[in-house]
Every structure is written in C-alpha cells, then in structure tokens.
ROLUMFI-760817 format. One record per residue (C-alpha): residue in one letter; x, y, z. Coordinates in steps of 0.25 Angstrom, whole numbers, padded with zeros to 4 digits, always signed. Example, Ala and Ser with C-alpha at 12.3 -4.5 7.8 and 13.67 -1.06 7.14 Angstrom:
# ROLUMFI-760817
a+0049-0018+0031/s+0055-0004+0029/
END
This chain:
# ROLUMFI-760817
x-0081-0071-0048/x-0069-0063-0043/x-0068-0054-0031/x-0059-0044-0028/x-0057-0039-0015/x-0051-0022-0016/x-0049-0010-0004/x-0061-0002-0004/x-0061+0013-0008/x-0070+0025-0007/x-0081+0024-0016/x-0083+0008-0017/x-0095+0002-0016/x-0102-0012-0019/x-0106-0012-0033/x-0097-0001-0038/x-0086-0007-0049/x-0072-0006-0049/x-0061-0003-0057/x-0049-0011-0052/x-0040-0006-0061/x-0041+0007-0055/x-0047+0004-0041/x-0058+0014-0043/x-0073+0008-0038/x-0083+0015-0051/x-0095+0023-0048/x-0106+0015-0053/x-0111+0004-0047/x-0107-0009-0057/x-0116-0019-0049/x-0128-0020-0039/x-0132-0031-0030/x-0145-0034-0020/x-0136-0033-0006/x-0124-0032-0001/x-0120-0043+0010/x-0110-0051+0017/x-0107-0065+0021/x-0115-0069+0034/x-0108-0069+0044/x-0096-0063+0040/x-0097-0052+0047/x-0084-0050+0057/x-0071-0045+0054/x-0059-0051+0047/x-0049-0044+0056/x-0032-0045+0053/x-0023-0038+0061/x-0007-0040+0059/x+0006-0034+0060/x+0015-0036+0050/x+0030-0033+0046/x+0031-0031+0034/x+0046-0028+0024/x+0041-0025+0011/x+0032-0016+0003/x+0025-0025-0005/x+0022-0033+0007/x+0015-0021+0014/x+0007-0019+0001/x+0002-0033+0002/x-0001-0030+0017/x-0009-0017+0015/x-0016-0027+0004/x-0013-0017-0008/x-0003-0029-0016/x-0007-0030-0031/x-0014-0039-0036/x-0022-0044-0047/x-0036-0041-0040/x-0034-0026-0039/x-0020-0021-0048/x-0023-0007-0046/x-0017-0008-0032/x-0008+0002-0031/x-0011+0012-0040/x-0026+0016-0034/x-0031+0024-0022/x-0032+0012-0014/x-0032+0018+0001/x-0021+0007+0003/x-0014+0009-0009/x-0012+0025-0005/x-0008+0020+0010/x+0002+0011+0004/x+0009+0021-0006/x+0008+0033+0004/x+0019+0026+0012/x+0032+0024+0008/x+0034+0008+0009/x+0048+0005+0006/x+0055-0008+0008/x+0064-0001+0020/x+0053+0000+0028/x+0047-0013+0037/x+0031-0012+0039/x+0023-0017+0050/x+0010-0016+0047/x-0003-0019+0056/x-0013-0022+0048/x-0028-0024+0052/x-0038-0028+0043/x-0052-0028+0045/x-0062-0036+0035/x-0079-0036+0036/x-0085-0047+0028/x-0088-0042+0013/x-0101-0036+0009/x-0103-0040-0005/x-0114-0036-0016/x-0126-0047-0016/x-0129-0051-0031/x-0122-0041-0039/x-0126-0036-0052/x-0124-0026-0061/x-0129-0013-0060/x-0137-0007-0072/x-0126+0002-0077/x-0116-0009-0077/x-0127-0019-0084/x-0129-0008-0095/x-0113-0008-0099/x-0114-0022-0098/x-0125-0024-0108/x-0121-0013-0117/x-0105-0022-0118/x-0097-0009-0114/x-0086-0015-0104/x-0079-0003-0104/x-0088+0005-0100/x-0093-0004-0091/x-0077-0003-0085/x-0079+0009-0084/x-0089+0011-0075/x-0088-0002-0067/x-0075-0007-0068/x-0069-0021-0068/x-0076-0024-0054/x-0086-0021-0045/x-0087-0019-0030/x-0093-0032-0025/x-0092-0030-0010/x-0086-0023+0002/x-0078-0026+0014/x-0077-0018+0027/x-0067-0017+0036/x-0053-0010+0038/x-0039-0010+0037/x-0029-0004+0045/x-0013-0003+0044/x-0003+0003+0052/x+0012+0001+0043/x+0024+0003+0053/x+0034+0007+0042/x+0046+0006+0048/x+0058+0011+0038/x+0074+0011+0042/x+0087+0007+0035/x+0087-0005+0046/x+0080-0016+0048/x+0082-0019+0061/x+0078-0004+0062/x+0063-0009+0055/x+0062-0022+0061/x+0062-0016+0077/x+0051-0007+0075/x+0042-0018+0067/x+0045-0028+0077/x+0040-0015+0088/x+0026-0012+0078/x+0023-0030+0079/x+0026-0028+0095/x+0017-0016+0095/x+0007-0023+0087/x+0007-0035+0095/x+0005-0027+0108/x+0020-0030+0112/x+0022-0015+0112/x+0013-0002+0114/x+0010+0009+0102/x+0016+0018+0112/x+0031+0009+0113/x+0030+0005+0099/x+0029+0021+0094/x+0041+0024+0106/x+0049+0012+0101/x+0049+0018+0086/x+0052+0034+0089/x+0062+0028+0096/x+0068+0018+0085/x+0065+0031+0076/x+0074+0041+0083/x+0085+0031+0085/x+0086+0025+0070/x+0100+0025+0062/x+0092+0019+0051/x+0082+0028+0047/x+0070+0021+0054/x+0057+0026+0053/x+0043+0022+0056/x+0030+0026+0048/x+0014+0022+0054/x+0004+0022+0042/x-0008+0019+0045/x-0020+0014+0035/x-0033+0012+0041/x-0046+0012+0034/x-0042+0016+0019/x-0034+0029+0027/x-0020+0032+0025/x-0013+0039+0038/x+0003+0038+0043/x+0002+0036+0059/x+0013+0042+0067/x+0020+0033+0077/x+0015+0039+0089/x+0000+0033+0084/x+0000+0023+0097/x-0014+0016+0092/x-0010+0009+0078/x-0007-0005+0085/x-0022-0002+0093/x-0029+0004+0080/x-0026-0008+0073/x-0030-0018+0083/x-0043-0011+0084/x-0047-0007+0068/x-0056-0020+0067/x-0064-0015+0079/x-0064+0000+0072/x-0068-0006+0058/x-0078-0017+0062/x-0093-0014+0058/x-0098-0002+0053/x-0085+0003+0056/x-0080-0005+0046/x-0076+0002+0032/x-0076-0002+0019/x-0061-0011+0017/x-0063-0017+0004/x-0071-0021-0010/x-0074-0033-0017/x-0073-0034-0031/x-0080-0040-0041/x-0080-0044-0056/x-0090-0041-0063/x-0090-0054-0072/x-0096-0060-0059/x-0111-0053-0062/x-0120-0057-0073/x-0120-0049-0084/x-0130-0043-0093/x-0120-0046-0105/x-0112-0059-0103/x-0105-0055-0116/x-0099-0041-0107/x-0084-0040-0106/x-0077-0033-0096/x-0064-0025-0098/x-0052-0034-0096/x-0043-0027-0087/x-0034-0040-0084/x-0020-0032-0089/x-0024-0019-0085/x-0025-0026-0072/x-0013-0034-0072/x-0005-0021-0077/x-0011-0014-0065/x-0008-0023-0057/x+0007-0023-0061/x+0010-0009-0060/x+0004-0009-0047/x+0014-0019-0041/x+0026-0013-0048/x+0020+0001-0042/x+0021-0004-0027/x+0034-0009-0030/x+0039+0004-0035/x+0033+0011-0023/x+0041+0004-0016/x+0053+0007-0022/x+0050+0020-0021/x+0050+0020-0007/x+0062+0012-0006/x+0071+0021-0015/x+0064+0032-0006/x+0070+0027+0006/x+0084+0024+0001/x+0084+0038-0005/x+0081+0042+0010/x+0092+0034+0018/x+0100+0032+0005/x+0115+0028+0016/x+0109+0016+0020/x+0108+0010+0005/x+0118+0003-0005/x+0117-0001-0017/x+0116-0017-0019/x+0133-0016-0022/x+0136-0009-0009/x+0139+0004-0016/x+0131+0018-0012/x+0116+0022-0018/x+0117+0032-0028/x+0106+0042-0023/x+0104+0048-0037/x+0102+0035-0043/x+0092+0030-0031/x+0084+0042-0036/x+0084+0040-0049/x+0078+0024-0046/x+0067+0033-0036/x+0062+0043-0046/x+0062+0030-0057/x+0053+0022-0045/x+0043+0034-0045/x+0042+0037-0059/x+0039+0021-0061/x+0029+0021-0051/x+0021+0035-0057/x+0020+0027-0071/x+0016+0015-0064/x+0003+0025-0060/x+0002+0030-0074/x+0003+0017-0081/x-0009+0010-0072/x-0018+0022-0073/x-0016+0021-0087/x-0018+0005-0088/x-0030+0007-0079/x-0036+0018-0089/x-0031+0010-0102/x-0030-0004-0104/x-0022-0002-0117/x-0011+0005-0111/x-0008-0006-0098/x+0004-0013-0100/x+0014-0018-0090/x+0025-0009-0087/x+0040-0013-0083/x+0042-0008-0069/x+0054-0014-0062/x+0058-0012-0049/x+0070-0020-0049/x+0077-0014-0059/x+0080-0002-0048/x+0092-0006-0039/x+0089-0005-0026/x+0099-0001-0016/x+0100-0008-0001/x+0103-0007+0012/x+0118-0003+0015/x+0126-0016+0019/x+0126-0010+0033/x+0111-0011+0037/x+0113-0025+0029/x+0124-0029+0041/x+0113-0024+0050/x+0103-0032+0046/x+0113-0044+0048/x+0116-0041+0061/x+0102-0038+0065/x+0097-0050+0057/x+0107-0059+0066/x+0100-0055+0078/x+0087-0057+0073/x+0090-0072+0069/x+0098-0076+0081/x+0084-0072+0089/x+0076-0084+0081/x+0082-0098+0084/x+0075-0103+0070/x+0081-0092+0063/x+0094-0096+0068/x+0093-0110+0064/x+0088-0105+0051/x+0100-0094+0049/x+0111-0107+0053/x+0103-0115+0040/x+0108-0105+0031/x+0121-0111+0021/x+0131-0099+0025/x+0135-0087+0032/x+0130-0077+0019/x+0115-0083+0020/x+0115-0083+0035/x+0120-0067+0034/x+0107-0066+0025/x+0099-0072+0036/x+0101-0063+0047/x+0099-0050+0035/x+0087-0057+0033/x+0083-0055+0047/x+0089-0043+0050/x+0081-0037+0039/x+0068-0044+0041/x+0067-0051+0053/x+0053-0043+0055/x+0048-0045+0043/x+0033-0055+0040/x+0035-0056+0023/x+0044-0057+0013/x+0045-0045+0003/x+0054-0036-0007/x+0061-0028+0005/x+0066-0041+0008/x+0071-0046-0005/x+0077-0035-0009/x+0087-0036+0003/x+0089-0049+0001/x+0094-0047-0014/x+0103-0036-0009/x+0110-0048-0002/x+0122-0057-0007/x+0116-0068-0012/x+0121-0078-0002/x+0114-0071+0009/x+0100-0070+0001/x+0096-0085+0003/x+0097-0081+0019/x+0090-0071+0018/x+0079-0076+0010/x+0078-0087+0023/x+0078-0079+0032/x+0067-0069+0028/x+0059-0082+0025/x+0060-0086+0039/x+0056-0071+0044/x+0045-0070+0038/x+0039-0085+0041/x+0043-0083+0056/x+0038-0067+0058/x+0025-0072+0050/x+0023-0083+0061/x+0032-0076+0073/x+0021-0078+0085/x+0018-0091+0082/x+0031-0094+0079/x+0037-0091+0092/x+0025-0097+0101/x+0029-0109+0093/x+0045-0108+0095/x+0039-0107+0110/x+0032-0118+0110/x+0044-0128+0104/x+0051-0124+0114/x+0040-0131+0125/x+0035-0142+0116/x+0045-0153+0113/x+0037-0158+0101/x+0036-0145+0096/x+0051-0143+0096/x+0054-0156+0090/x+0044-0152+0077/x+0048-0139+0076/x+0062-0142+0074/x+0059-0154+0065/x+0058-0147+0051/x+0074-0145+0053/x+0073-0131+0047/x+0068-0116+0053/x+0056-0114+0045/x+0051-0125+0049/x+0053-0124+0063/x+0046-0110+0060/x+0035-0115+0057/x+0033-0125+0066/x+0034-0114+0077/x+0023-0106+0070/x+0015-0118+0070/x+0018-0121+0083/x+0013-0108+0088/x+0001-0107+0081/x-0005-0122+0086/x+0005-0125+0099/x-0001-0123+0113/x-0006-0112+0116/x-0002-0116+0132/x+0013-0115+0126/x+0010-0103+0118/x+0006-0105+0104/x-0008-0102+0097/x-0016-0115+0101/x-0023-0115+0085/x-0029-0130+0080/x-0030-0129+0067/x-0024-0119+0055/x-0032-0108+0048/x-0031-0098+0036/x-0019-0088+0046/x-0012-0099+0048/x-0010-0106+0036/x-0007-0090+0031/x+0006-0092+0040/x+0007-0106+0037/x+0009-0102+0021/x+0020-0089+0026/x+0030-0102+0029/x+0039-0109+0019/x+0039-0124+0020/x+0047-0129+0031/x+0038-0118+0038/x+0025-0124+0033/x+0030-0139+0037/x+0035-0135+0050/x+0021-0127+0054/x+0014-0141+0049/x+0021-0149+0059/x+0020-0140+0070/x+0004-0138+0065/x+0004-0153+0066/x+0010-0155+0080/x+0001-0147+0086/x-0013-0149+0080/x-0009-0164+0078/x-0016-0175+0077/x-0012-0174+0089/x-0010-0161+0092/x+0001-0159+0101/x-0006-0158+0116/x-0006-0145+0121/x-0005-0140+0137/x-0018-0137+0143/
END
C-alpha cells in the first residue's frame, strides 16, 4: 500500500481521485468509506519554527518543500499555491535567503474502510481503464491534514558577500530576539542607502496558501511567526495537505482490472520539472548580470559581451516555454513523452570580477582568524594557493547552513590549486553554522572542564574537535552552560548525520564523556 503525502488545493476533498500527472483533484467521488478519524490521542500540534540561511536556489526549493521527486513529478509546472509563490520571485544564485519558516501539522484524518464508489465499481466491471483514468485518476484522496505554513524569505541580493552576509547575520539576531523589528528594518534602510554594491533587500511573505511581498517597515514578521501555531491551532486550523492513495490497495470488483501505467510519463515529468527549476534559475541569474553587467567577467578575465549574455537569456526562456509545451503534451499523451536534451551547462557562465574576488579574501581572513578551530584547520592546509582558497571560502559563505550550486560554481571558477581549500572550508561552515549554539556552549565549557579540554583536543584534527564541542553543548552542564540532555533523539541524530567522520567520532566521544558509564559528575 503506497501513500503519498501532496499541498492541498481548493476543491480537494476525501474520496475524490487524483491526477498526479497533472495536479488536478477529479470531480467525482472515486471511493467512499464509513468514517473519517484520526489516531487517539494525536491530537496536539507538530510545531517547527526555524531560521535558516540559506545560498542556493535549489536549496530554498527544498526548504519551501516543492523539490521533485518521484511521489508527485508535476511539481513545477501545476498551480500549486507554493509552486506560484516560488516562481513569482526572482531567486537567483546572487541572492542570500534567510527564511523563517513555521510549520504547523494536526494529526491526519484519514477515510475508515474505503471502498469504491458505484461509478468507479461500474468502469471497473465493464474493464475500461481509460476511462476509469479519466474520471478518477491514478489516485484518490485518502486523508487530510490541518494546520498552516508560514514563510517570510529575507532576500538579500548585492555584488558582495560581505554586503549579503551582514544583514543575514542581522535577520538570525532579530529572529533570535538579539534585535528588535524596529532596529532590524533601520539597520537595512541604512545598509540600503549606503551600498557600492548594489544591495537590496526583498520580504515575501507566504502564509496559508497566499502569496504577498511585505515591505521592510512591516515590524511584526519576527512576532507573526512566532505566534502562527497559536493563530492556526483548532478550528482555526485550515486544510495544509492531502494523502494519497493507490487504488490497487481496495478490492476490486474485477481482479483482472489494469490500470493506466503512467511510470514514464511520470519519470519524464518528473525530469523536465527539474531541468525547469534549473532553468528558472538561470534565468534569473543571467537577469541579474544583465542588470549590473561591470561587476562580471568572463571565466578568462576578459569583459562580458552584452549581446551575447542576451542571446544565452532569450535561448534560457525559450528552453523553459517548451519545457511547458512538452509536459502538457506528455500529460495529455502518453505516445508523444519522451526525454528531452536540456543542458544547463553548456551556457557559459560569467563570474564575479577579480575584484570582489580579492574582497572576499580579505573579508574571509577576517572571518577565519575570529574562530581558533578555523585557524588550526586553515594552517592544516598543504600551501599558500589552498590556504587563499580557504579564506574565499569564508569570505563568501561564512553565513551559509548547506551546501549547494551557488557554491560550486564559485568554487569552479577558481584555479584549481585553490579549490581543495575551498571545498574544506565550506565543509567546516556549514558543519559548525548547523550546530553554532551548541557548539560554542561547548568551546565554553572546555575551557572550564580539564577533561573536556583534553577529549576535545584528542582527535588531532578540527572537525573533530567540532564535534566534540557540539556534543559537549548538547549533554555538558547545564551549571556551566550547555543543554543538560541524557540521552539522544530523532533532532539530534539529524545534526549528528550533517557531520563527516572525524565529526561523528569526535561527537561520540564527547556524547560518551558526559552520559558515561559514568557520566562525567556535574555541579549542583
């Protein structure tokens, strides 16, 4: 039995079938059921509220949970609410994201004893599967979730990174109350009139399937979001999601039935769709470099050639309207859905002017010498070339809590003896900016625990001293300032599997000190 978890849209409702090729819910109800109910006792709220920065396009897709995959490849091309959000803003890779995400989930109500419904048992018995496609899909609506979801995405776009990194390091002090709306909107205007680098700062807002842009005078993001599971719970609650399920799971009137096979159709779906978000990133990025055209080279040093910039624009466009034509075809007609060739890669991409490259290794400098780990990890490297690589690393991304294509396209455009730096470097980013608070509770608490000091310094690497002090801060004292916890769970073993091995081995000493046998005595 396969279950598919989908957004809900206008119109669903429990029992209706589904076409995920399309994304359209059908009319006519496919099953029927005695009751609907929910598991006992699971009635509370799943609750998540974060802040996260994030670098690349394909990460934020992931975060607003409208990725591809497999369970629903018409992603991107339907009138998901979040689909429409996502491709009514211009995401480039220029851009850093901070987005404060809360998510709100009620226990499903699913349909007790589903069966078919007497339209659907009479296509059944009369063999038609395509008509029975027709009007019922591929799936039918098992269940609904209630809830909400809220965003805000502080877009922060400018030629500098350093520029991008400020004001996300101001949004995460705002969200974590270290500065007021009020300051945080004054801090911005202020960067905003002040900018050699174009920097600019865009609120959008998504919050119960709507689509708005919030200007940055809006004081009451930080507190709208920290107040939306009150605002959804109960019968303020609206409909967030759908489960889907196969209809091969219900008995049949006719075990001899065959349903429309739409495994390619699906897998080709599901392929332009990706290749499509890509695109639309491109898009955006060739947008932006079409805008502020002087702070771009070509990957040889020598200047863009603006006619040819948009040429490669109008070529991204055109690629991404037949992208449409092709998948509405493939949806309509299983005969004309093949794969396409759509390269990205082939389009040569210019990059930042060596200038703002020399910025980033200054600012990066700064950056590493502020984090004694950082440092010893920096003096590991072989030579001078790998080392310069570093502090671009963490000029460039010192902010940044995932790896992603924004990333690796600057570090291709490096020499090559730089890119193995590099590489480190943003490996130890986004491991230490994953874990920050526990991580500096932790470095704390070395520095007043002898035992704790000796262990963390015993891997004879960085990463693993790194995650030893994440460790430390999630199970050391809480009289010495870490989090007090006795045993791990499913959030800690998610942060856990974010760390590479010398990470994981230095967490499971530190873990082992402190919960034992014996644990390592506290202070009362």
């Amino acid at each position: 039995m396969t279950a598919r978890i989908v957004p809900f849209t206008d119109g669903m409702k429990i029992g209706l079938g589904y076409n995920r090729l399309t994304g359209d819910r059908l009319p006519t109800p496919a099953v029927q059921g005695a009751s609907l109910s929910s598991i006992q006792g699971a009635g509370g709220q799943q609750v998540t509220i974060d802040c996260t920065t994030i670098e690349d396009v394909e990460t934020l897709h992931k975060s607003l949970g409208i990725s591809v995959d497999a369970a629903g490849s018409y992603m991107g091309f339907s009138g998901s609410a979040k689909v429409d959000y996502a491709n009514s803003c211009d995401f480039s890779s220029f851009s850093t994201y901070v987005v404060v995400r809360v998510s709100v989930q009620d226990a499903f109500e699913t349909l007790d004893s589903p069966v078919f419904s007497p339209d659907a048992i009479e296509l059944l018995v009369n063999n038609n599967p395509d008509r029975f496609r027709q009007r019922f899909g591929d799936t039918f609506i098992a269940g609904l979730r209630k809830g909400g979801e809220f965003f805000a995405i502080y877009q922060i776009t400018s030629s500098s990174r350093a520029e991008k990194q400020s004001v996300a390091t101001k949004v995460h002090a705002a969200f974590n109350g270290g500065l007021t709306s009020a300051e945080l909107n004054n801090s911005i205007n202020t960067a905003s009139a002040e900018t050699t680098s174009h920097l600019e700062v865009h609120v959008h807002v998504f919050r119960q399937g709507t689509i708005a842009t919030a200007d940055l005078n809006l004081d009451d993001i930080m507190k709208t979001a920290r107040g939306f599971p009150i605002a959804v719970a109960g019968d303020k609650a609206f409909p967030y999601a759908v489960m889907l399920q196969d209809y091969d799971s219900l008995r049949s009137p006719n075990d001899a039935f065959v349903y429309v096979d739409i495994q390619n159709r699906q897998e080709v779906l599901e392929d332009l769709a990706k290749k499509r978000f890509e695109f639309l990133a491109l898009r955006d990025d060739f947008k932006y470099m079409l805008k502020h055209l002087d702070d771009f080279q070509n990957a040889d040093g020598t200047p863009v050639d603006r006619e040819q910039l948009s040429r490669d624009f109008d070529a991204v466009v055109s690629a991404i309207n037949t992208m449409q034509q092709e998948a509405s075809v493939c949806t309509r007609d299983a005969g004309r859905c093949s794969f396409t060739n759509f390269e990205a890669a082939k389009f040569a991409m210019p990059v930042l002017a060596k200038s703002t490259e020399d910025a980033l290794l200054q600012k990066g400098d700064v950056l590493v010498g502020r984090d004694p780990l950082a440092v010893l990890l920096r003096a590991s490297l072989p030579d001078a070339q790998s080392r310069r690589g570093f502090n671009i690393a963490f000029g460039s991304s010192g902010a940044d809590s995932a790896h992603g294509p924004g990333k690796d396209r600057l570090r291709d455009a490096l020499p090559p003896a730089q890119r193995e730096g590099f590489a480190t470097a943003v490996s130890f980013i986004v491991m230490r900016n994953n874990a920050q608070p526990w991580a500096m509770k932790g470095a704390a608490i070395a520095q007043q625990v002898p035992r704790v000091a000796e262990g963390r310094l015993a891997g004879g690497d960085p990463f693993h001293a790194l995650g030893y002090d994440i460790a430390t801060g999630i199970f050391g004292d809480p009289a010495l300032g870490g989090q007090g916890d006795l045993a791990m769970g499913p959030g800690k073993q998610r942060l856990l599997d974010t760390l590479n091995a010398s990470g994981k081995k230095g967490f499971d000493a530190s873990m082992k000190l402190h919960l034992g046998p014996p644990p390592l005595p506290r202070r009362a």
